[in-house]
C-alpha positions in Angstrom: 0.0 0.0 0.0 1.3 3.6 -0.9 1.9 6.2 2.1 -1.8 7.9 0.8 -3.7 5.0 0.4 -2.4 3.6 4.1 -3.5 7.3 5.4 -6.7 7.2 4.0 -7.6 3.6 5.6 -6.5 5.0 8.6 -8.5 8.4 8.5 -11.7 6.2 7.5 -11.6 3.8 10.2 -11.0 6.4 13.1 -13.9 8.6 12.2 -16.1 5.4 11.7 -14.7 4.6 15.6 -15.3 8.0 17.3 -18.9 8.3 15.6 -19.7 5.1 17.0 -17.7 5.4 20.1 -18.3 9.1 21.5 -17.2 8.1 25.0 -14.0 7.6 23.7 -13.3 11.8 23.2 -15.3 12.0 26.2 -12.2 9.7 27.8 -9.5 10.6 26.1 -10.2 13.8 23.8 -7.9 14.7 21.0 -4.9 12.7 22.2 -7.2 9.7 22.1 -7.8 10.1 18.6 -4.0 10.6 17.7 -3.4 7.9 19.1 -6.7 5.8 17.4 -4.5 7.0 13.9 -1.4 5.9 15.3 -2.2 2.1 16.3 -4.3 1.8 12.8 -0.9 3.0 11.2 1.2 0.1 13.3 -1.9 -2.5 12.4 -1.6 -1.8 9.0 2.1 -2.2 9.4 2.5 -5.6 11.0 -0.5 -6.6 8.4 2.3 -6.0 5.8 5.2 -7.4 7.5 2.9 -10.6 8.0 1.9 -10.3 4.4 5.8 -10.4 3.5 6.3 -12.9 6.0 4.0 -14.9 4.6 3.3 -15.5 7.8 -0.2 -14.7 10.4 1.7 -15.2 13.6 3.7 -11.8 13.4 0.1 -10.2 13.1 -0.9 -12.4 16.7 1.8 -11.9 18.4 1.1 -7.5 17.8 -2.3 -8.2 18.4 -1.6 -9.9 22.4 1.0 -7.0 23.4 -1.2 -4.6 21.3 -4.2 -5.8 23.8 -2.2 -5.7 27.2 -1.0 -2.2 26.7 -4.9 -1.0 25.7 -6.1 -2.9 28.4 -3.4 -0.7 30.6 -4.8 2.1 29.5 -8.6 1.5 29.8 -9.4 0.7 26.7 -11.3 -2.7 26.4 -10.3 -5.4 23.9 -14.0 -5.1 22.2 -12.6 -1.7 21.0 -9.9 -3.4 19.2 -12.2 -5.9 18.0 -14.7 -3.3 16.6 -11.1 -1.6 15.4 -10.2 -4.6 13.3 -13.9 -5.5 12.0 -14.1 -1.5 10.4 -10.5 -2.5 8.9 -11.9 -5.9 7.0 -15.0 -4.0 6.0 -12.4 -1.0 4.2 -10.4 -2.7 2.7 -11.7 -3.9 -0.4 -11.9 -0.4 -1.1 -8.4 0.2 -1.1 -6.3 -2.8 -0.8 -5.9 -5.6 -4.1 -7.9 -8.8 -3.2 -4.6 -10.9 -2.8 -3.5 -8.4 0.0 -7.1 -8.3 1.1 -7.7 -12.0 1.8 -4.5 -12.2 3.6 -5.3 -9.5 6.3 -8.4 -10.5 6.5 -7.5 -13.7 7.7 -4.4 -12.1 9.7 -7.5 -10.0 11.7 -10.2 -12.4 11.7 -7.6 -14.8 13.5 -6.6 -11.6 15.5 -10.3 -10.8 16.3 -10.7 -14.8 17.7 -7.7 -14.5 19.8 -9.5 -11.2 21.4 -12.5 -12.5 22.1 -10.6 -15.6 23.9 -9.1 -13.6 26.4 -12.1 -11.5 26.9 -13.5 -14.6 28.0 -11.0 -15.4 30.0 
């Protein structure tokens, strides 16, 4: 994915969050939402390194530290989970469908791993 396309995912899936989410400004205001864009730019990112890697575990393994350091910070793995659905709903509107089924099955993996430890 180019730089623009990879900032455009990440714009769409943020606003999509906060509209659905308002508590989260309420919580964490405009810092919050920095940081909402930042972890959807490091998602993206280990999405590609796994795609490289040919490889889902790299995408796991950022998915488990990714939900202890949330968790740290208040935010609840079903936000992560909501996170990664908006991502798999985007994508076929900017990502080829090679690159597409791959992350898909990197979050839908990601998104079963979640909901495990919410169990938990």
């Amino acid at each position: 994915m180019t730089p623009e396309v990879k900032e455009k995912i990440v714009q769409h899936v943020s606003e999509e969050i906060y509209k659905a989410h308002p508590w989260l400004w309420d919580k964490f205001k405009e810092r919050g939402r920095e940081k909402t864009e930042e972890d959807n730019h490091h998602h993206l990112k280990h999405l590609e390194t796994s795609y490289a890697l040919s490889d889902s575990s790299f995408f796991l393994d950022y998915t488990a530290w990714l939900e202890s350091v949330l968790n740290e910070r208040g935010v609840p793995g079903t936000i992560i989970i909501d996170n990664f659905e908006r991502l798999k709903t985007i994508f076929p509107l900017y990502v080829n469908e090679k690159e597409r089924l791959f992350f898909t099955e990197c979050i839908e993996k990601g998104i079963a791993l979640l909901k495990e430890n919410i169990q938990k």
